[in-house]
C-alpha positions in Angstrom: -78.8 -14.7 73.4 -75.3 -13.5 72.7 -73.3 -16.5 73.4 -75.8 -18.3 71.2 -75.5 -15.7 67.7 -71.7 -16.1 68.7 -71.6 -19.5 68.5 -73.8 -20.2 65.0 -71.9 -17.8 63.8 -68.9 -19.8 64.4 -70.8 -22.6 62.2 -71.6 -25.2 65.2 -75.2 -24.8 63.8 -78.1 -23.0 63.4 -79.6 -20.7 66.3 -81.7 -23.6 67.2 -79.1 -26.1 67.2 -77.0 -24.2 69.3 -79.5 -23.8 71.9 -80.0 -27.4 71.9 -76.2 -27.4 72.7 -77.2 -25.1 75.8 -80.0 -27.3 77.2 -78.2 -30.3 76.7 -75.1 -29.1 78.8 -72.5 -29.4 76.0 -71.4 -25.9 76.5 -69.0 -25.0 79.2 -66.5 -22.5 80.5 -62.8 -23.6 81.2 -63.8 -24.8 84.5 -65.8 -27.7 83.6 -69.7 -25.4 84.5 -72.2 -25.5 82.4 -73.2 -22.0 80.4 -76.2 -20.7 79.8 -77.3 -18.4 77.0 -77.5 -15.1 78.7 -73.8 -15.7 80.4 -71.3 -13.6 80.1 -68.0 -15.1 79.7 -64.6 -14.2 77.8 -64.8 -15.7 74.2 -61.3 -17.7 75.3 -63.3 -19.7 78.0 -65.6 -20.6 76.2 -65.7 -24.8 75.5 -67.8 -26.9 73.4 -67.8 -30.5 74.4 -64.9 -29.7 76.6 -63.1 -28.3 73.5 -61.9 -24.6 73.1 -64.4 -22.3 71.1 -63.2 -21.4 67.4 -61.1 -17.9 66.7 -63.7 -15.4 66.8 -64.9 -12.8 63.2 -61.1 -11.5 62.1 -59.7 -15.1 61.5 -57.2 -14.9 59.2 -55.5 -18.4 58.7 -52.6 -20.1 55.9 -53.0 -23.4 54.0 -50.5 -25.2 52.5 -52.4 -26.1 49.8 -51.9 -29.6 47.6 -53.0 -29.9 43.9 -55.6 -31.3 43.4 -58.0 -28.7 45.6 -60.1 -25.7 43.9 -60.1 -22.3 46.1 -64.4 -22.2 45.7 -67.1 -23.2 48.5 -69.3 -25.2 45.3 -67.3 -25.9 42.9 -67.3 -29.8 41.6 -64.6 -31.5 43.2 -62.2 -31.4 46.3 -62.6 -27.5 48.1 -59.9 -25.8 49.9 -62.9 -25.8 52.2 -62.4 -29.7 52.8 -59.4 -29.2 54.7 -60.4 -27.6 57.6 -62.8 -28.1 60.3 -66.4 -29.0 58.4 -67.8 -25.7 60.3 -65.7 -23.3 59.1 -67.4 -23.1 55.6 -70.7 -22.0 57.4 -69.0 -19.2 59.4 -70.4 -15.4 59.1 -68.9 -13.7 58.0 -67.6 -15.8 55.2 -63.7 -16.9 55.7 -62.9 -16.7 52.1 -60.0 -17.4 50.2 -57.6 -14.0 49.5 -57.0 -14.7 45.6 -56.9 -18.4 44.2 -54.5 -20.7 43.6 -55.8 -22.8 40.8 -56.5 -26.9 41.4 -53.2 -27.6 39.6 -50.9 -25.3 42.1 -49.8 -25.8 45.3 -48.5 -23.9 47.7 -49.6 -20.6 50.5 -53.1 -19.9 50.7 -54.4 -17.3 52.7 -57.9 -17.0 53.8 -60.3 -14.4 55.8 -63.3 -13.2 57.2 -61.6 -9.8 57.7 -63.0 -7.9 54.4 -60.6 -4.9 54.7 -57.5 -6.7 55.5 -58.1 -9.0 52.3 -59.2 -6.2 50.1 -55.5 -4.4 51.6 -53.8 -7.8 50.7 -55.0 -7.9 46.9 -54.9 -4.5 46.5 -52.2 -3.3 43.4 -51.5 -0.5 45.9 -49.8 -3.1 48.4 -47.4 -4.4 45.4 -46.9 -7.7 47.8 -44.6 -9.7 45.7 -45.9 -13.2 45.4 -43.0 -16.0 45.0 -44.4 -19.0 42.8 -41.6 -21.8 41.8 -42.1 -23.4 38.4 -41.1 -27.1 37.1 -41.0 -26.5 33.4 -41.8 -29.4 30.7 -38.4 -27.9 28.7 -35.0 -26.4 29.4 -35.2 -22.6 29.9 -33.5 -20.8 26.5 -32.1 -18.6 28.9 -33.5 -15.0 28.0 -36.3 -15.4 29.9 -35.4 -14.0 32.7 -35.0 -10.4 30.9 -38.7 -11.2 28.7 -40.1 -11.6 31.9 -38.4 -8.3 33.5 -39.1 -5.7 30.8 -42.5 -4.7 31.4 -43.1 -5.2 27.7 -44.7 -8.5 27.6 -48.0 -9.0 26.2 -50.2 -11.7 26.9 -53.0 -13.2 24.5 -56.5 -11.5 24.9 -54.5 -8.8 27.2 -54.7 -5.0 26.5 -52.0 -4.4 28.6 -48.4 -5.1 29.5 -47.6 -7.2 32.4 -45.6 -5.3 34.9 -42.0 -6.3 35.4 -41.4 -9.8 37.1 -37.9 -11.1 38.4 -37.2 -14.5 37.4 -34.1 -16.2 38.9 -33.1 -19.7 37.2 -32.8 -22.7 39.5 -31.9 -25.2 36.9 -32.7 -26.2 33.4 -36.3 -26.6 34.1 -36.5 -24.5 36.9 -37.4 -21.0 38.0 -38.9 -18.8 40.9 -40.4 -15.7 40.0 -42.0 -12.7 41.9 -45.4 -11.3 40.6 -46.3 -7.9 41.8 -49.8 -8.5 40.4 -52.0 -11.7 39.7 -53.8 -11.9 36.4 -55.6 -15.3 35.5 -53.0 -18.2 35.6 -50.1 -15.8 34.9 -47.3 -17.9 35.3 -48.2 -20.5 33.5 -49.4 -18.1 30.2 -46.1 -16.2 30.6 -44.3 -19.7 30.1 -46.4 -20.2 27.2 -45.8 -17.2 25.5 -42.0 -18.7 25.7 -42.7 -21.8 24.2 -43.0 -23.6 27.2 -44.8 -25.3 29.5 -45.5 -25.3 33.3 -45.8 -28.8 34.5 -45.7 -28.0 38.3 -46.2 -24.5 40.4 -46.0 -23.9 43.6 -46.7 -20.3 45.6 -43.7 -20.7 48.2 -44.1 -16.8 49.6 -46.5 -13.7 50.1 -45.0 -10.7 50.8 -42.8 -11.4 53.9 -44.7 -14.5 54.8 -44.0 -18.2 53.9 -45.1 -21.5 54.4 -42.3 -22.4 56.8 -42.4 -26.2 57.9 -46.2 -26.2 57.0 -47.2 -29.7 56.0 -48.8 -30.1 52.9 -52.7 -30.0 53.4 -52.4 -28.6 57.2 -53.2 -24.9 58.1 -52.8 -22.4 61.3 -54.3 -19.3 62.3 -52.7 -16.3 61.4 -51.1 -13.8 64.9 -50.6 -10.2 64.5 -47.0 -11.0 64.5 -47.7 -12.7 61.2 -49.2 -10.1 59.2 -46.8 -7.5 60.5 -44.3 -9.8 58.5 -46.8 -10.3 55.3 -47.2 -6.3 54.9 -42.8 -6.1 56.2 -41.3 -6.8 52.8 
């Protein structure tokens, strides 16, 4: 009965379904044979209507996420959820979303079912600087750059200071910043407390990792390689 936990784990279905999928001959190794419940076979030979099985528990995977998409498995609306394959939602252990980007930002979303790697991610110990770029509704006044740096700003129904963020200026209405920590909608308040307003954000970069040529709305799994680089700068 291993191969068949494994598999509803994976979210082809329940238990049951999944050994309906063993009776019916829809599970196979690379080979072209049929399985059978009790088999024992590699997880990489695994195929499901001649397909390759799913990455097995310790998926971690980026999104280039559009607007428009909410980082929750219920919330009303379009889910991050939506773009990628249907089963992935009913995975166990959950492949959650590290952090959220909020349904007006775009940009790198990452997303686990490795609990002590995303607890390492959002930890304040890790201080990985997150790289958002922000379209603003007015032209920059120009001292916001050292507002934004001193470790003295205060934001509205904070009791603390936010801790230093670099700003560098890309144009009139036009800035990347790196946040060392990720209070609720931080950019855009930080803006506000300027004056201004953040008609477009976008998270380009997590600690050493970026979105690369990632289309909008497309994702791939995550290689040790990768997270070497996130934890690297």
């Amino acid at each position: 009965m291993r191969l068949v936990r494994l598999i509803a784990n994976l979210g082809y279905g329940s238990r049951r379904e999944v050994q309906a999928m063993f009776r019916e001959g829809r599970i196979t190794d690379a080979a072209g044979e049929v399985l059978y419940a009790d088999d024992q076979v590699a997880h990489d030979a695994i195929r499901i209507d001649g397909a390759p099985l799913d990455p097995p528990a310790g998926l971690t995977l980026m999104l280039h996420k559009p607007t428009g998409y909410t980082c929750s498995t219920k919330d009303r609306g379009a889910l991050v959820y939506e773009l990628l394959p249907p089963r992935f939602r009913l995975r166990a252990p959950l492949l959650a979303t590290v952090g959220r980007l909020d349904r007006d930002t775009s940009g790198l979303l990452l997303m686990t079912d490795d609990g002590a790697l995303l607890h390492r991610i959002v930890s304040p110990k890790s201080a990985l600087g997150k790289v958002y770029v922000a379209e603003l509704a007015q032209d920059l006044r120009g001292d916001e750059a050292a507002v934004f740096a001193s470790g003295r700003l205060m934001l509205d129904s904070e009791t603390t200071p936010l801790a230093p963020v670099a700003m560098e200026t890309l144009g009139p209405r036009r800035a990347r910043l790196v946040l060392t920590e990720g209070r609720y909608h931080q950019v855009r308040r930080m803006f506000a407390s300027q004056g201004n307003h953040v008609s477009a954000l976008h998270r380009e970069r997590i600690g050493g990792l970026s979105l690369g040529d990632l289309p909008s709305g497309q994702w791939r799994a995550l290689a040790g390689a990768d997270l070497e680089a996130l934890f690297r700068a």
